[in-house]
C-alpha positions as CSV (number, residue, x, y, z in Angstrom):
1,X,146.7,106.6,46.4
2,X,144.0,106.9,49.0
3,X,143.1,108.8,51.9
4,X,141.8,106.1,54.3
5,X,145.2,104.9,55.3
6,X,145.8,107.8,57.5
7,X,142.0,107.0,59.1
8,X,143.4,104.9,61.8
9,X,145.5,107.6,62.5
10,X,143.4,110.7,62.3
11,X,140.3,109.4,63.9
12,X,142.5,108.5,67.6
13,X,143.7,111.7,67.5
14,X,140.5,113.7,67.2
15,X,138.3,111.4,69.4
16,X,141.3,112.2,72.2
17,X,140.8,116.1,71.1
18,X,137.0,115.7,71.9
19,X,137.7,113.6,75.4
20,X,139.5,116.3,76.8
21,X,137.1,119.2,75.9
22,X,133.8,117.6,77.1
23,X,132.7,118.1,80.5
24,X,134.4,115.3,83.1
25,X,131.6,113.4,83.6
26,X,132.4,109.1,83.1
27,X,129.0,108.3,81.6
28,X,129.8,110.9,78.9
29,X,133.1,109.9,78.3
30,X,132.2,106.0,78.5
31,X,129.8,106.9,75.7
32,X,132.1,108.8,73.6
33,X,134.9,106.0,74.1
34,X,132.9,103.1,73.7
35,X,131.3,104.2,70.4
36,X,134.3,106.1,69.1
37,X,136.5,102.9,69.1
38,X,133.6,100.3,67.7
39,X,133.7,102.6,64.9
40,X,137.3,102.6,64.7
41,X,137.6,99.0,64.3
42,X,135.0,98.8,61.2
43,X,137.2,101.6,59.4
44,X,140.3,99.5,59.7
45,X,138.2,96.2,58.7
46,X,137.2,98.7,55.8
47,X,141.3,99.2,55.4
48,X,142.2,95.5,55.3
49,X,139.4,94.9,53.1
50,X,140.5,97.2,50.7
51,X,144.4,96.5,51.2
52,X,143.7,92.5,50.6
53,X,141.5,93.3,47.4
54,X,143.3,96.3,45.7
55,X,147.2,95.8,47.1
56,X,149.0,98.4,49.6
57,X,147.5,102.4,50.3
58,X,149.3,104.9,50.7
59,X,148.8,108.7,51.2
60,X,151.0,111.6,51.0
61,X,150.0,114.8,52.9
62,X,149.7,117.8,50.5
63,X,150.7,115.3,47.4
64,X,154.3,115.7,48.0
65,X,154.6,111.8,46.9
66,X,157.8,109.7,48.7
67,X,160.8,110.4,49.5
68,X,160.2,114.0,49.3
69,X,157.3,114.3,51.8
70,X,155.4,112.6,54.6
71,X,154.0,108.9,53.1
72,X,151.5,106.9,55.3
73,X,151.4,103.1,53.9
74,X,148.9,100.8,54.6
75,X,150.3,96.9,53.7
76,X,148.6,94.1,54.5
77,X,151.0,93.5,58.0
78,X,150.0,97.1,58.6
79,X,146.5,96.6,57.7
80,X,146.1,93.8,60.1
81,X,147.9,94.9,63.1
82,X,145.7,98.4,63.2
83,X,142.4,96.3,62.9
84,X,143.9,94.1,65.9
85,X,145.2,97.4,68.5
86,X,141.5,98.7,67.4
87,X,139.5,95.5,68.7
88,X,141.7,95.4,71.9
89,X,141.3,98.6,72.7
90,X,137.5,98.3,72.7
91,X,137.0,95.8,75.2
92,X,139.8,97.4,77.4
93,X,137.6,100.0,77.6
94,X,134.5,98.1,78.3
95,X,136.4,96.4,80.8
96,X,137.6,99.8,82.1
97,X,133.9,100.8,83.0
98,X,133.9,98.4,86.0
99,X,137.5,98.6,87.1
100,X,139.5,101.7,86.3
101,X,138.0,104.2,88.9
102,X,135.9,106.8,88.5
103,X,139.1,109.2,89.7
104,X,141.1,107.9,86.4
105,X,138.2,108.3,84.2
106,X,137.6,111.9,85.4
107,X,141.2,112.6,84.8
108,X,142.3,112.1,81.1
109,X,142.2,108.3,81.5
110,X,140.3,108.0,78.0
111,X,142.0,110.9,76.0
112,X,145.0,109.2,77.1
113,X,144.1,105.7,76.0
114,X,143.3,107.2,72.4
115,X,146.0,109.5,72.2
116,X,148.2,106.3,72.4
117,X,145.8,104.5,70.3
118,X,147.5,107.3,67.6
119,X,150.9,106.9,68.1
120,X,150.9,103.1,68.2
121,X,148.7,103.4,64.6
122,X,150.9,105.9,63.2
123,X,154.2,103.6,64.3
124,X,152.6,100.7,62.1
125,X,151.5,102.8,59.1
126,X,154.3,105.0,58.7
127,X,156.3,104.8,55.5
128,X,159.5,106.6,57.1
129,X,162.2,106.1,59.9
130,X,161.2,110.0,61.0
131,X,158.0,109.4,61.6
132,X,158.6,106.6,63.0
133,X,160.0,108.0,66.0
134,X,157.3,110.7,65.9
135,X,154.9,108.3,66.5
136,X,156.6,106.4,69.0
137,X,157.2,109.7,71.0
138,X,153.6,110.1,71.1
139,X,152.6,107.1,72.5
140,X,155.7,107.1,74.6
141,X,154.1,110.3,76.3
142,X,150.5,109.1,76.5
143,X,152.1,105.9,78.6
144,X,153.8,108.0,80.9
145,X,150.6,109.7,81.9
146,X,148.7,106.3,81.9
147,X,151.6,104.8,84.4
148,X,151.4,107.9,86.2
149,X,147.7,108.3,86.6
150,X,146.1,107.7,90.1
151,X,149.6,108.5,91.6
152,X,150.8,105.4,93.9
153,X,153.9,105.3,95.2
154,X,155.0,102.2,92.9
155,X,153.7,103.9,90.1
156,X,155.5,106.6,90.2
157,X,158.9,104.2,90.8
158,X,158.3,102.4,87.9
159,X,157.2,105.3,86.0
160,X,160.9,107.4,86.8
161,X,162.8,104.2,85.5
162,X,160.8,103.6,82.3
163,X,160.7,107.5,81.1
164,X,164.9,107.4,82.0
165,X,164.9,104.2,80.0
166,X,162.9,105.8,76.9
167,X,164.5,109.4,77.0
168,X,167.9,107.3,76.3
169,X,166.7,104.8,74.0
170,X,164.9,107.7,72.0
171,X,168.1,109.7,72.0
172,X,170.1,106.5,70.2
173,X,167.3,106.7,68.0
174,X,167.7,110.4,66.7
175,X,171.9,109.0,66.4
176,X,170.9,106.4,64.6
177,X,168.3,108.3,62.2
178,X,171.6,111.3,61.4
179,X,174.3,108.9,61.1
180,X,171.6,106.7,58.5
181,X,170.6,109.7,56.4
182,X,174.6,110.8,56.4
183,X,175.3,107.5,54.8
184,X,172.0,107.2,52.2
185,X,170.6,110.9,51.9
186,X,167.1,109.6,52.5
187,X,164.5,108.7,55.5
188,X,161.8,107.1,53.4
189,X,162.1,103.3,54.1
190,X,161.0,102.5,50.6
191,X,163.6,105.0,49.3
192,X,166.7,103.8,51.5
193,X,165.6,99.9,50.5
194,X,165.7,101.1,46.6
195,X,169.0,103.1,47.3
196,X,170.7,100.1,49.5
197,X,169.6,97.4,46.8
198,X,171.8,99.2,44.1
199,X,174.7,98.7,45.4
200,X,177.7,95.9,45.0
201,X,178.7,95.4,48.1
202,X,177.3,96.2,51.8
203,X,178.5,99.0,53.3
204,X,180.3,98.3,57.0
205,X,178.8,101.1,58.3
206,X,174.4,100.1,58.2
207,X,175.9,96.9,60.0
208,X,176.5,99.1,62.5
209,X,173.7,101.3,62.6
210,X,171.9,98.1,62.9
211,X,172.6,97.5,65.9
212,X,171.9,101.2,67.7
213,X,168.5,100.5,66.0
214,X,168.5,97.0,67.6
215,X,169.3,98.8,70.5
216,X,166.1,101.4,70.3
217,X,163.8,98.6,69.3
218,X,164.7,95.8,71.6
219,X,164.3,98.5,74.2
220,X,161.2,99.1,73.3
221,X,160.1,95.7,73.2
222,X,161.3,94.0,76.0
223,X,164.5,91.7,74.5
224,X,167.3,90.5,76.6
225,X,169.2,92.3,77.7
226,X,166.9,95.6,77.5
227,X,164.3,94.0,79.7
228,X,165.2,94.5,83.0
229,X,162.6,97.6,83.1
230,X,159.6,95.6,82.2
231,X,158.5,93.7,84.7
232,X,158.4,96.0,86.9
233,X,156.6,98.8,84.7
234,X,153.7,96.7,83.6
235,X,153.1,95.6,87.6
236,X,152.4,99.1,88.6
237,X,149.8,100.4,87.0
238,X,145.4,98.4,87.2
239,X,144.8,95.6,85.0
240,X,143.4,97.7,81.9
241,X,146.7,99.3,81.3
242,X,148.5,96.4,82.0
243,X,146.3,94.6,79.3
244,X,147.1,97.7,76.8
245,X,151.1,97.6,77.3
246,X,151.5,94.3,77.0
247,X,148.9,93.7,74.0
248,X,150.8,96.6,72.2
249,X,153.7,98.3,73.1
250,X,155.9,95.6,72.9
251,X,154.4,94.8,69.7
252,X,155.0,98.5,68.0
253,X,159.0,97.3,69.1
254,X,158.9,94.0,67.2
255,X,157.1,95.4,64.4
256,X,159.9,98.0,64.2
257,X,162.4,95.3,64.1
258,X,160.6,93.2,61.3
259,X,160.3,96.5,58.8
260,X,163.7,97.9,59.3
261,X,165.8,94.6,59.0
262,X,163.6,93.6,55.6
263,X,163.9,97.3,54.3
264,X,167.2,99.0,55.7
265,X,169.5,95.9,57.3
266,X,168.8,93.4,54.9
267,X,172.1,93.5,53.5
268,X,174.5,91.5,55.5
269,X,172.1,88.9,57.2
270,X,174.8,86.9,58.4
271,X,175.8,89.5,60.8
272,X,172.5,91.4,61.2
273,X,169.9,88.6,61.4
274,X,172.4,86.1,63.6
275,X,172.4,89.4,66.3
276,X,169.0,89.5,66.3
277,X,168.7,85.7,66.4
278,X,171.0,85.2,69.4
279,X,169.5,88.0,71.4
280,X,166.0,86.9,70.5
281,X,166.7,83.0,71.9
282,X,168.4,84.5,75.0
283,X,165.1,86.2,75.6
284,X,163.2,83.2,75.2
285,X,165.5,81.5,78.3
286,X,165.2,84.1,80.5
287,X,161.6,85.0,80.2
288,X,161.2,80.7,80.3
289,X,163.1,81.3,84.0
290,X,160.9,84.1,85.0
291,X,157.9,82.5,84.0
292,X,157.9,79.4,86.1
293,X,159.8,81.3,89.4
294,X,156.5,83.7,89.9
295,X,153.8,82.8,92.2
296,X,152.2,86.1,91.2
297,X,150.0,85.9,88.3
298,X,150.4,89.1,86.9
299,X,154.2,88.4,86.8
300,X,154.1,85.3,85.4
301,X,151.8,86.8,82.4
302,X,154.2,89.6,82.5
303,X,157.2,86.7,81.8
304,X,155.4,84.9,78.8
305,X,155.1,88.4,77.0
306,X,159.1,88.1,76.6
307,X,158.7,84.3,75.8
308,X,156.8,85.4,73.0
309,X,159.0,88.4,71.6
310,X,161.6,85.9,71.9
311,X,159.6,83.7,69.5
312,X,158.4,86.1,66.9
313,X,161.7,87.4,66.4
314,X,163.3,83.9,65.8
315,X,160.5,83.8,63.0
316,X,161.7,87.2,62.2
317,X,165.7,86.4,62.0
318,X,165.2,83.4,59.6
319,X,163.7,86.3,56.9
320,X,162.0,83.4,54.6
321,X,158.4,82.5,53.8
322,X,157.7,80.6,56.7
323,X,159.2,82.3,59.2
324,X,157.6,85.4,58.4
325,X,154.2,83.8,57.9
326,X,154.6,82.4,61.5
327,X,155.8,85.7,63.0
328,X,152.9,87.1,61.6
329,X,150.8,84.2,63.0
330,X,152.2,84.2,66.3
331,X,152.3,88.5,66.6
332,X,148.2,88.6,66.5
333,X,148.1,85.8,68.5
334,X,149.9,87.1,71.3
335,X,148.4,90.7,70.9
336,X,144.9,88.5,71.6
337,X,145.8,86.3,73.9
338,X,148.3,88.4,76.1
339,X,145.1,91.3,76.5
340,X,142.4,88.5,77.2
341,X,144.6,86.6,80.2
342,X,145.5,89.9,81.9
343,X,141.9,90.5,81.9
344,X,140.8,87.2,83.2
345,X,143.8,87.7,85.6
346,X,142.0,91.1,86.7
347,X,138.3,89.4,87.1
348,X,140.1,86.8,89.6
349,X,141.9,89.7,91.7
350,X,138.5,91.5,91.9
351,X,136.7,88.3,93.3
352,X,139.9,87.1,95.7
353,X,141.7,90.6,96.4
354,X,144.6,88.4,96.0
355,X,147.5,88.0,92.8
356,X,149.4,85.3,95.0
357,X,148.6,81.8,93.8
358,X,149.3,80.4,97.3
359,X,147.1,82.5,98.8
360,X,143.5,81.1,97.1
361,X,141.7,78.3,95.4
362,X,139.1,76.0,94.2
363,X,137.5,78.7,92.6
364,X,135.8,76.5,89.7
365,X,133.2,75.7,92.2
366,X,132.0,79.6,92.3
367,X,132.7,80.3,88.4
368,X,133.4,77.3,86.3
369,X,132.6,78.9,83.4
370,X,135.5,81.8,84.2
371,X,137.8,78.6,84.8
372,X,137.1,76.8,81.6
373,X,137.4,79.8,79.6
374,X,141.2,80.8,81.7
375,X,142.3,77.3,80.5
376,X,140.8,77.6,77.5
377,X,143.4,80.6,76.8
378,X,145.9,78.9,78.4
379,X,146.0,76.1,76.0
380,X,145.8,78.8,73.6
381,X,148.8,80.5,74.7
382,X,150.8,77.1,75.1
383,X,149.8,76.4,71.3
384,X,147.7,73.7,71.4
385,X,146.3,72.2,67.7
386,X,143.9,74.0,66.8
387,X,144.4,76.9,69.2
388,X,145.4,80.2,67.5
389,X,148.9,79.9,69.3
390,X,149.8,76.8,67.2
391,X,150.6,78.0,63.9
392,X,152.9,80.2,64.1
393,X,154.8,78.5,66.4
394,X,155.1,75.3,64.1
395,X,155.7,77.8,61.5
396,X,158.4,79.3,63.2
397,X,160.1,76.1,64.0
398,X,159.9,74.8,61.0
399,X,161.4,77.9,59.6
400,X,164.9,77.2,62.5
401,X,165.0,73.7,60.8
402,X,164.8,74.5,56.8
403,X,167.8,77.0,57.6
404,X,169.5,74.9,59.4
405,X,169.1,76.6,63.1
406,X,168.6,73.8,65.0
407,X,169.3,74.5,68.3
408,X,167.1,77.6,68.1
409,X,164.1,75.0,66.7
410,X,164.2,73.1,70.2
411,X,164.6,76.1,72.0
412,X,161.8,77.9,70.5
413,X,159.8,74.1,71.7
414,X,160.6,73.6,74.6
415,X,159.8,76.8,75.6
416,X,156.3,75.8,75.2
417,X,157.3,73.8,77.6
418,X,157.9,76.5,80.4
419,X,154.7,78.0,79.0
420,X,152.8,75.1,80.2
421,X,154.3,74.7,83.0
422,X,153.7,78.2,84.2
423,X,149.6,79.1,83.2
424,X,148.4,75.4,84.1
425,X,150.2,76.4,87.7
426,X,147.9,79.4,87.9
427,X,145.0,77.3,86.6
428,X,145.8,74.3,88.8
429,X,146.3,76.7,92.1
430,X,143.7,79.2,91.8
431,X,140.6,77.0,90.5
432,X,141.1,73.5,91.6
433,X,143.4,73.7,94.8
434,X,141.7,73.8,97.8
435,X,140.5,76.6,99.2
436,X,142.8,78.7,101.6
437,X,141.0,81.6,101.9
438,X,136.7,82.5,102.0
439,X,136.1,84.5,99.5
440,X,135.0,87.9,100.0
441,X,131.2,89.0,100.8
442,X,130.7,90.3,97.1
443,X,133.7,90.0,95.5
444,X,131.7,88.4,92.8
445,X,129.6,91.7,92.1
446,X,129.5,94.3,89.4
447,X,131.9,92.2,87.3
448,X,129.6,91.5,84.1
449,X,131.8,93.8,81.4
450,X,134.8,92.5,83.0
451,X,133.5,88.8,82.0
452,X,132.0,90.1,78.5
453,X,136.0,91.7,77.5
454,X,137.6,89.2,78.6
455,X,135.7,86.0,77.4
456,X,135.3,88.2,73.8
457,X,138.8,88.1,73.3
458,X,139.8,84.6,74.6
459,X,136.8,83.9,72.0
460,X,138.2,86.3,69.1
461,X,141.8,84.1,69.6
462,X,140.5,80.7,69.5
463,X,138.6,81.9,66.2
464,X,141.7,83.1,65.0
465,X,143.2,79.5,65.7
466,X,140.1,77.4,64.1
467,X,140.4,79.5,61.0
468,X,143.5,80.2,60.4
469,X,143.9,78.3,57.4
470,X,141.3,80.7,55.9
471,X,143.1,83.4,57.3
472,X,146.2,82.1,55.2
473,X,146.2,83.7,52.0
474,X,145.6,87.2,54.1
475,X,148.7,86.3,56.1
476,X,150.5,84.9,53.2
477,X,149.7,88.1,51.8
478,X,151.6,90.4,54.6
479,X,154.1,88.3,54.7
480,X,154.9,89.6,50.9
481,X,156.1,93.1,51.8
482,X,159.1,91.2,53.9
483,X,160.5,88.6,51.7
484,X,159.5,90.5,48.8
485,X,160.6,94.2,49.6
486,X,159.6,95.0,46.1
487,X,155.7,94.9,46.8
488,X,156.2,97.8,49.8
489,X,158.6,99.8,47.2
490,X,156.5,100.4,44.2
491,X,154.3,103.4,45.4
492,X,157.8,104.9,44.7
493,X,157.0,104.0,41.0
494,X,160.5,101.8,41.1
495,X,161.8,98.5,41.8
496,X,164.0,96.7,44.2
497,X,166.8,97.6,42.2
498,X,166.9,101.8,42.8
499,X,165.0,102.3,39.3
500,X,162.8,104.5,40.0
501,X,160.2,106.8,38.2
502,X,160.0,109.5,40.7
503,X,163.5,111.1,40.1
């Protein structure tokens, strides 16, 4: 037991405590933002370096060990997905330097971003369904104010639908959390898993909780049918926000998902994981139909973040080796991938003042190097070998075809398909058509950070592609605490089977 998984946790939290005490000055706060986060990101390097080397952390506050009292875990899914938020969240702050407004920066802007920072790390490392929701209330809140900040009529639109839409979906989640602990006496995830595994048969009634949880998370994610609210929330607010939402909230949902129905719902799969499998395919048509309907590039990004939900939870559903590992794969991908092309979708609003695709072109003749790199990320994002996006995707598919799933293989293919056809549009239209409109008299200026966060992280993804097979045993590795509950379990000093020492 060790103290540094709650790090990622604690350090957020105070950093956002000092942002809202120190004088509103930008260059202060730029400082104290920039620095604070580069210095998150080597503490959870330090975290997966120690998970991968010496097995899963935990921590329990005041040493009241699990199920009794409040257990942070640190596995090696956990591990990984703290270290990714943390490196996305510094360049979206670099890149906020040039583009948020000085207004946003002087009002909470950065305490916000780190507050949320917390809650999205506490959601990952928490080792019970209570905290869970804590955690997801408290980025919940810091994304209202983000929505909400600057105050445009369309932001505050959006904003009223997605709070309604999150009030509800968190009051099915304190239903589901009662009627759960009614049934098993316990909140601990580890606990309910050990409980769950003793018995005979499964109980009727977790198949049904199962689904108000699917309920909550798919909310929170973005899944068919629970969507509808997304597209137009992740319009409203600048690019920066955008970036942060779609790099991460919707992942804190499919993360939810993946722990809960390996842990809590893993007893009647047939039922459970079919659900999830069906809604998770549906998703992948209709965000497909989106996708290529949009002339608006920040909609049609907006409509491959549901493409890839869609896909991770296929790999999800199929609950074996492979399908996990590309889950996995294709998660960090997308985090990556989904931050750098809103970003490079930002720099080309700043130099046209335009998101309409009709409306401008030929720009590789002003910036070729900004168009190589956009379609450099777009083949990454379609999952071209040996792009970061192609691994878990072949994983995944593979996966639909060892169990069986065919239909749900070629669906989770062809959507790569739609993919295509929808980025190379934007790259086609914007950089090689011809030009409809001049550009602007110094549209081009003062957008150096933009360039430097966004070309970082298309960078930081095609790495991730070219060495992912080194990558693999760390993957293989997080993969373990899903198809081998066991390996989360044993802080509990027990086994899958409910033996446990600390009864």
């Amino acid at each position: 037991m060790t103290n540094i998984a709650v790090f990622p946790i604690i350090i957020p939290l105070i950093i956002a405590i000092i942002l809202l005490i120190v004088p509103n000055k930008p260059m202060i706060k730029r400082m104290i933002s920039s620095v604070s986060s580069l210095f998150l990101i080597a503490i959870t390097i330090w975290l997966c370096y120690t998970v991968f080397h010496d097995g899963t952390q935990t921590m329990a506050s005041s040493g009241w060990v699990g199920p009794f009292g409040i257990v942070v875990v640190a596995d090696m899914l956990s591990a990984l997905l703290v270290l990714t938020s943390s490196i996305i969240t510094f360049f979206t702050i670099v890149y906020s330097f040039q583009s948020i407004g000085k207004a946003r920066e002087e009002h909470y802007y950065y305490a916000s971003i780190f507050f949320m920072i917390c809650g999205v790390h506490g959601a990952f490392l928490t080792g019970d369904i209570f905290n869970m929701f804590v955690f997801f209330e408290v980025f919940l809140l810091s994304s209202y104010v983000l929505l909400t900040l600057g105050g445009t009529k369309v932001q505050l639109q959006e904003s009223i639908k997605y709070i309604l839409i999150n009030i509800i979906s968190s009051g099915f989640f304190v239903m589901g959390m009662g009627m759960l602990y009614s049934v098993v006496g316990s909140l601990n995830m580890a606990d309910i898993h050990m409980k769950l595994s003793t018995l005979d048969e499964p109980l009727p009634i977790i198949s049904i909780i199962s689904v108000m949880f699917l309920f909550v998370f798919a909310t929170k994610a973005g899944l068919f049918p629970l969507y509808f609210w997304l597209p137009g929330t992740y319009y409203a607010p600048p690019i920066p926000i955008i970036a942060l939402f779609g790099a991460l909230l919707t992942k804190v949902g499919v993360y939810a998902i993946m722990r809960t129905y390996s842990l809590i719902f893993f007893q009647d799969p047939t039922f459970t994981h079919n659900i999830l499998l069906f809604f998770a395919l549906v998703t992948i048509i209709f965000g497909s139909i989106g996708a290529i309907s949009y002339k608006d590039m920040k909609k049609i990004i907006i409509y491959n973040i549901m493409i890839a939900i869609g896909v991770i939870l296929v790999g999800v559903s199929m609950m074996n080796v492979s399908g996990i590992m590309g889950a996995i794969y294709y998660l960090i991908h997308d985090m990556f991938i989904k931050a750098a092309l809103f970003l490079l979708v930002g720099i080309i609003i700043s130099i046209t003042g335009y998101v309409n695709i009709n409306r401008f072109g030929g720009l590789i003749k002003y910036f070729p190097v900004l168009g190589w790199i956009f379609f450099i990320a777009a083949l990454s994002l379609i999952g071209i070998p040996p792009l970061s996006g192609f691994y878990g995707k072949f994983l995944i598919a593979q996966s639909t075809f060892q169990n069986g799933h065919y239909i749900a293989g070629v669906i989770v293919l062809l959507s790569s398909l739609f993919v295509l056809s929808s980025i190379i549009r934007v790259f086609m239209k914007t950089f090689w058509g011809k030009e409809v409109n001049p550009l602007p008299a110094g549209g081009a200026n003062h957008i150096d950070k933009l360039k430097f966060s966004a070309y970082s992280l298309v960078i930081i993804s095609v790495l991730f592609g070219l060495f992912a097979n080194s990558l693999y045993p760390v993957i293989e590795k997080a993969q373990d605490s899903f198809t081998n509950p066991t390996s989360y379990t044993e802080y509990l000093g027990g086994d899958s089977h409910g033996n446990t020492d600390s009864h």
